[in-house]
C-alpha positions, 0 to 999 in steps of 0.5 A: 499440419499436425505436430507442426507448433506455431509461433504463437504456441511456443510463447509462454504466458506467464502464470501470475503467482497467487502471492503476487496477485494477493500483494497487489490486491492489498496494495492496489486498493484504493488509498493503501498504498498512500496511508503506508507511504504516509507512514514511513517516516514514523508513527501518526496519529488519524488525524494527522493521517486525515489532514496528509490526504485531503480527498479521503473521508475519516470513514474510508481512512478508518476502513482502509487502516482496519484493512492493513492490521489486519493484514499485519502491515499497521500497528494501533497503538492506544495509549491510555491517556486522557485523552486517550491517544491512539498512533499508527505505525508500520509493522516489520512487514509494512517497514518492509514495503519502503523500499519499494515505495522509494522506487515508485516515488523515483519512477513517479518523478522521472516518468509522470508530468507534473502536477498543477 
């Protein structure tokens, strides 16, 4: 018995890259990847954001859109008007994420039902 492996000893569980973990953090809270994928097309403003996404409060929105500057995936730009307009766009890094969100959409469309 000693020395022997077993089969489920030779399996290997892969270990999750922190980088990954950190990326699927961000992008797994709830209402960040629709505010990015609302802004792929270009910059917007919050309220055209707020009208695109009925189910989310203004709070969140604001609270979610904070989130991903920080993160350095969106861009506030204020533009000294009156009144005073403020956009937001995708930075390098969030453009960067399109890709990926054109897969999500083609797997959505293939996979998923249906809506009513």
């Amino acid at each position: 018995m000693y020395g022997e492996v077993t089969a489920l000893e030779q399996v290997q569980i892969p270990t999750i890259c922190p980088r990954f973990e950190k990326a699927m953090q961000i992008l797994s809270k709830r209402w960040a990847g629709l505010i990015i994928f609302q802004l792929l097309p270009g910059p917007q403003r919050f309220c055209t954001i707020e009208t695109s996404l009925p189910n989310i409060s203004g709070r969140l929105l604001s609270e979610r859109l904070k989130d991903l500057e920080q993160e350095g995936i969106v861009r506030r730009d204020v533009y000294p008007e009156t009144p005073v307009r403020i956009e937001y766009s995708l930075t390098d890094k969030g453009r960067a994420l399109e890709s990926i969100f054109t897969e999500i959409a083609a797997w959505s469309q293939e996979w998923l039902p249906e809506q009513s």
